[in-house]
N, C-alpha and C positions, 0 to 999 in steps of 0.2 A: 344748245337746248333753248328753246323760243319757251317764253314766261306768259304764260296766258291769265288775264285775272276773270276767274269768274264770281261774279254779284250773286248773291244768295244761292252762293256753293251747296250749303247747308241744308235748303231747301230738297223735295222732291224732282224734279228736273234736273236742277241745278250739282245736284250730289250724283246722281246719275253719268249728267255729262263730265265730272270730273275724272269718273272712274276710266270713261274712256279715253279721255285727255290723258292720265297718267297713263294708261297703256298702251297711249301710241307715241308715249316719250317725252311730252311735255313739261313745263314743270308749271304746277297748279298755284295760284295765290287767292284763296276763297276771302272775300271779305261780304260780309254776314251781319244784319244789327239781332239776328235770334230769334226777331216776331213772329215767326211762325214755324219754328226749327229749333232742332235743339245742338249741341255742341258733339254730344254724343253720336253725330251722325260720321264724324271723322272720324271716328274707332270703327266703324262699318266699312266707309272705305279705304282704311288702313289694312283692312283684315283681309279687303277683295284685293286690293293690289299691292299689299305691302308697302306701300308708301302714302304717308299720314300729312297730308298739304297743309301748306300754309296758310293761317289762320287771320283775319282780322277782324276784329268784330268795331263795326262805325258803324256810323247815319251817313247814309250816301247822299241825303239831303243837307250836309253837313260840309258846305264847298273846302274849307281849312282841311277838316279829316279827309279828304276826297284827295286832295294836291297833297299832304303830306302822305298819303299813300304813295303816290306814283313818284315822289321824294326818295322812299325807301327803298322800293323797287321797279328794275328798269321794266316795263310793259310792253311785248309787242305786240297784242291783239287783246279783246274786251270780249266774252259772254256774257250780255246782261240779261240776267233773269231774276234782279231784286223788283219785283213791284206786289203790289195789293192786285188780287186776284181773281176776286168775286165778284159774277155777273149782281147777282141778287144785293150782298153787302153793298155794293156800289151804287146801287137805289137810294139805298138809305142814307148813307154817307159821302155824297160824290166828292166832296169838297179835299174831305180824308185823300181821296184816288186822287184827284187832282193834284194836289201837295205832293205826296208821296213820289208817284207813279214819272208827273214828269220833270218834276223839282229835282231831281238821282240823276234820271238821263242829262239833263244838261248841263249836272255837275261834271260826268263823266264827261260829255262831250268837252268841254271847256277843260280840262285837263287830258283829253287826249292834245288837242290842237296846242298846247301851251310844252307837251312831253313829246310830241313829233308820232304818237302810238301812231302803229301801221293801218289798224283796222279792227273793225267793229261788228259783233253779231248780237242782233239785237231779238228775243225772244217776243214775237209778234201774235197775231191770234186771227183764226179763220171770222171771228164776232166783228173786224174788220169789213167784212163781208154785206154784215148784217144779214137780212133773209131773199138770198140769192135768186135772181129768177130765173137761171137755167143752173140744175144741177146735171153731175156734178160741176163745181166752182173752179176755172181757172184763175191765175195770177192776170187775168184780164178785165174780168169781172168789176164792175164801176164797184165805188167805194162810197157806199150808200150812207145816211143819215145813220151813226149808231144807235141799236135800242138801247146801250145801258153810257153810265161817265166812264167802267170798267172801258170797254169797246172803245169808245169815243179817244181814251187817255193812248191806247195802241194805234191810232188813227191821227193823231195829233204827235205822235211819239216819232212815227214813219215819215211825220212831214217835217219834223224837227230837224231830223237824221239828215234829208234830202237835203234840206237849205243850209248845213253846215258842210256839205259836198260842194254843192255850190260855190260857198265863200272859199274850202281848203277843196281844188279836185286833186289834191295827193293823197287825198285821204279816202278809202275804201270801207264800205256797210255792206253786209248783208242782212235781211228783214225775213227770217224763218216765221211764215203763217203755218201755224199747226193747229188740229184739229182736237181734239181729246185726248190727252195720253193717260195711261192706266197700266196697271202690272206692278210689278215689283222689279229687282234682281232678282236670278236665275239663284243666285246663291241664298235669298232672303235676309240677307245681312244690311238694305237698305231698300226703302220702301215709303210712299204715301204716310205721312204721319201728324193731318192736320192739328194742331192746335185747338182745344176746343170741337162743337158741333161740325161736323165735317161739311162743307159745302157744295164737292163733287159729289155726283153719285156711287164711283164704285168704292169709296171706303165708309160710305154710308152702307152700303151693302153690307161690307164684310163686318164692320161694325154689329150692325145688326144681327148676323150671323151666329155673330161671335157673344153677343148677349149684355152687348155696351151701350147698344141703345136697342127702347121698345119695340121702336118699328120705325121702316121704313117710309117715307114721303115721298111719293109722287106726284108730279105739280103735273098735274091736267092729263087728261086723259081721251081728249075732244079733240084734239089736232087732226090735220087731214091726212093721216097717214095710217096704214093698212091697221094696225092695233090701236090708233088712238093715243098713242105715246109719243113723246118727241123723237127726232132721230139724227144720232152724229155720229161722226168718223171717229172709232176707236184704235189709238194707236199705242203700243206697247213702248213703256217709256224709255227702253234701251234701245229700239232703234232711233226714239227719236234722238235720243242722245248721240250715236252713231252721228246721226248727220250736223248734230254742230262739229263736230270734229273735222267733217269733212269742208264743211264751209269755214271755218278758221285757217284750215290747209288751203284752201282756194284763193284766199285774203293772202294769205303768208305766202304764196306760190306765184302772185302776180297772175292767175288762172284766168281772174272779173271778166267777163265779158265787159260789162259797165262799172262805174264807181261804186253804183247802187244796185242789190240784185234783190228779187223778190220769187220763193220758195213756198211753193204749196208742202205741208209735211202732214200724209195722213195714209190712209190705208185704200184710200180710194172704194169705200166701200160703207154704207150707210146700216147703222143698225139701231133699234127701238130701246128705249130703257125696259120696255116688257119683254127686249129677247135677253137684255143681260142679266138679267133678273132669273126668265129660264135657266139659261146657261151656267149660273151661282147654282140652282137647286140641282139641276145635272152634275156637276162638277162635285158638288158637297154631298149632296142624297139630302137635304135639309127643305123641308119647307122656310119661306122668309115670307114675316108676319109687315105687309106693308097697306100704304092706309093711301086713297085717291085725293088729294087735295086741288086744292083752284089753279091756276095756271101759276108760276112768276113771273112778278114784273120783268122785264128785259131778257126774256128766254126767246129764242125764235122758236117755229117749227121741225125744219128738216135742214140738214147742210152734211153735205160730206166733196169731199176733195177728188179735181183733178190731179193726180201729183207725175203727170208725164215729164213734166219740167224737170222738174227734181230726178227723174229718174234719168233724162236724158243726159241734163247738164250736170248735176253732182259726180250722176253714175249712184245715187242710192234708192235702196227701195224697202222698205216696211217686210220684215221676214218672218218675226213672230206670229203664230195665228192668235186668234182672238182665245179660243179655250185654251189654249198655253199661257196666254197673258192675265186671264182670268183665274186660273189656277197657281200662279205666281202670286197674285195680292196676294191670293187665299192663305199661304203658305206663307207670307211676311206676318197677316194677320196672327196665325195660328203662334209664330214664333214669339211677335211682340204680346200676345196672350198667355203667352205658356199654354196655348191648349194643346 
């Protein structure tokens, strides 16, 4: 049984892909420092899979805690998905992102190459992109100026990854760009659960909804796009989780085309924060009480995903639909509310 350690297990993504890891036989080692996640999220995927991973709670900025990790246990592959997240927060605080964000990866990096780890999947972002001039965005697409440090830190993060192939080519990365992921589990035992003012839209949604916050914010509503709302690729966060699985198996399988692969992850399919918004009041029967505000800083326009890549070379593809994935949150919401 191959020991995969995933970085902010704990997290939304991160808790997600675990559950699929454990059910395609792996064994999980989640190390977690909590900031945005709570503990209690391993009793949800205890419940989904019957087995309750291992836990480590460090600073991955923390090189000593990093090496006596891979001390403890042997590692053949790395999901990293510990970073600071937020396009908008990262305006304010780049310095924070910067620290954090690649200060972790090169912890890891330097104890992979020091521990012989097989290989690396590194949780990337379509904001690499910046504001595409042909959509949709293939893995071809030049790698523009980013608008936010967020953006910038996954762009700096890709080229970190490269130049450590460079120096080690025994050593294999894949770099999954995804697009928006949203939903819950099917089961609603694990789910979206920021910390604080929610930064994404769809648990600001449901949030709202649900009667946790006043109202909704909309940042701009002028964009060149048929409602005047932004627009991005919304992907259901259990398929995206599906396909780290599948790319850790690809690493582990010797499968690489290259040392280094690079994975569009989306639905291939563009939608307005004015249609998800419909789609919540369809779904619920609820009107949502939300308010137009000014643009943010570091948002683009429009992006959604080529994912032919992905679907040819993986062999995966986005299964969920969007009102199934939207009526998931709804149903985490509802649960973690008691409504």
């Amino acid at each position: 049984m191959h020991t995969i350690l995933v970085t902010g297990g704990t997290g939304y993504i991160g808790s997600h892909t675990t559950v699929e890891l454990v059910k395609s036989g792996y064994h999980v080692v989640i190390a977690d420092n909590l900031s945005n996640s709570t503990i209690e999220v391993l009793d949800g995927i205890q419940n989904i899979t019957g087995v309750k991973p291992q836990f480590e709670k460090l600073d991955l900025c923390d090189r000593k805690s990093v090496i006596t990790l891979f001390e403890k246990f042997k590692i053949d592959a790395i999901i990293h998905f510990a970073a600071l997240k937020a396009v908008g927060e990262s305006m304010e605080i780049p310095l924070e992102y910067y620290h954090n964000n690649l200060e972790s990866l090169i912890n890891l990096l330097f104890a992979t190459s020091k521990f012989n780890t097989k290989g690396f999947v590194f949780s990337s972002s379509c904001t690499v992109y910046g504001q595409p001039d042909i959509l949709p965005v293939t893995e071809n697409a030049p790698i523009k100026k980013s608008m936010s440090p967020y953006g910038n830190t996954k762009q700096i993060a890709e080229e970190i990854i490269q130049d450590t192939i460079t120096a080690n080519p025994s050593f294999k990365a894949i770099s999954l760009r995804y697009f928006n992921p949203i939903g819950a589990h099917e089961s609603a035992l694990i789910g979206e659960l920021p910390l604080g003012v929610p930064l994404n839209l769809v648990p600001f949604v449901t949030q709202t909804m649900a009667g946790v916050r006043e109202k909704l914010l909309i940042f701009g509503n002028n964009y060149n796009t048929p409602d005047g709302t932004a627009i991005r690729d919304y992907i259901n966060v259990s398929d995206l989780a599906k396909a780290h699985v599948v790319a850790v198996q690809r690493i582990l399988e010797n499968k690489n085309k290259n040392n280094y692969e690079t994975f569009n992850l989306g639905t291939g399919k563009g939608v307005s924060v004015m249609e998800i918004i419909k789609s919540f009041e369809k779904i619920t029967g609820k009107k949502i009480n939300y308010e137009i505000v000014n643009r943010r800083p570091g948002d683009i326009e429009k992006v959604w995903a080529d994912t032919s890549l992905a679907n040819t070379e993986l062999g995966w593809r986005a299964a969920i639909s969007l009102e199934e994935t939207l009526k998931s949150a709804w149903e985490w919401e509802k649960r973690i509310r008691n409504i």
